[in-house]
C-alpha positions as CSV (number, residue, x, y, z in Angstrom):
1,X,0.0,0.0,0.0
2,X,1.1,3.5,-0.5
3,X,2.6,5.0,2.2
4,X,-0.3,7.5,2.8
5,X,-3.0,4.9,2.9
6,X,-1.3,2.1,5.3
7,X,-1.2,5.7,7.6
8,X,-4.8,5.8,7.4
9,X,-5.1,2.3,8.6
10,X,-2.3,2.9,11.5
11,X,-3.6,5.8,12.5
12,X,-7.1,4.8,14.5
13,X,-4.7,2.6,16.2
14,X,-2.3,4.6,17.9
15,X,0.7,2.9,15.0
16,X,3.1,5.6,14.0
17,X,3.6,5.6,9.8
18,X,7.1,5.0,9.4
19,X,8.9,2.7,7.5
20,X,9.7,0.0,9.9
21,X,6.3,-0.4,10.9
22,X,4.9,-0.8,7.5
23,X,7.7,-3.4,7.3
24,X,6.6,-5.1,10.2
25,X,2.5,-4.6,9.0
26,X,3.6,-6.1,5.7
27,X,5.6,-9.2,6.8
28,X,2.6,-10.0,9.2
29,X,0.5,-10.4,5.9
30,X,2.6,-11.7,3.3
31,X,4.0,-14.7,6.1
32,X,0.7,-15.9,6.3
33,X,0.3,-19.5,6.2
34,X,-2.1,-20.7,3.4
35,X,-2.0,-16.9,1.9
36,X,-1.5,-18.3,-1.6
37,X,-4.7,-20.5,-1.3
38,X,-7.1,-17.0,-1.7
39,X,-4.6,-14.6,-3.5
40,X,-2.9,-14.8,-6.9
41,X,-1.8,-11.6,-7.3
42,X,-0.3,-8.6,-5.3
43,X,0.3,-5.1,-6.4
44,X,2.8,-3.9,-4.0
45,X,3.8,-0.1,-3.5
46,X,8.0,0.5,-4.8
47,X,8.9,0.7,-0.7
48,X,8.3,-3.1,-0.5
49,X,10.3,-4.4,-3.2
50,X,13.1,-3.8,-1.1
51,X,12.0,-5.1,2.4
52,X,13.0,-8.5,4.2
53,X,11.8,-10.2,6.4
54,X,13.3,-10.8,9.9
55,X,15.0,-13.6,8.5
56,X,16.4,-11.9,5.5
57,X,14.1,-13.5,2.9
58,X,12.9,-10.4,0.6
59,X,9.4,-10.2,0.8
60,X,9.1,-10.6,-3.4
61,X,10.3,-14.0,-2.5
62,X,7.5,-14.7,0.3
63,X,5.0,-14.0,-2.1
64,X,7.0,-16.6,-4.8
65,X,6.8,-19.5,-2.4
66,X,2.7,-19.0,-1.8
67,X,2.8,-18.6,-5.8
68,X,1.4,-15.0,-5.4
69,X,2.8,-13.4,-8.6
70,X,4.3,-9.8,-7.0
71,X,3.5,-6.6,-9.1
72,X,4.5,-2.6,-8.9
73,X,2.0,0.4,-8.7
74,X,4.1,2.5,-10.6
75,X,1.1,5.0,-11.5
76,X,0.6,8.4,-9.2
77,X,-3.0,8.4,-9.2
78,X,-5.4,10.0,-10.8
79,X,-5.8,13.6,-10.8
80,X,-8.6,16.1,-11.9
């Protein structure tokens, strides 16, 4: 998620919005057992690519091993 919106999900919470946190929020959900079983796909924001988890594996690799195919948002939005 873009680092805006994961803020809007940390912040009714009490979870500040930096980086390590949306590293720890992100390796909670892509070291999910069984994860692959109800996802295929997951468009991940540039940030990510680049995270591992706290054993080193990068997180594109996580996704690999549940056969989730990992993708890029590489758009800005849409604007008026």
């Amino acid at each position: 998620e873009y680092t805006g919106t994961i803020g809007k999900r940390f912040a009714p919470i009490g979870v500040e919005n930096i980086e390590e946190n949306r590293r720890l929020y992100r390796q909670l959900l892509f070291t999910t057992k069984g994860l692959g079983q109800y996802i295929s796909g997951a468009i991940t924001f540039e940030e990510t690519l680049f995270h591992k988890a706290d054993d080193g594996t990068p997180f594109v690799e996580l996704l690999k091993r549940e056969g989730i195919v990992p993708g890029i948002k590489v758009d800005k939005g849409v604007k008026p």
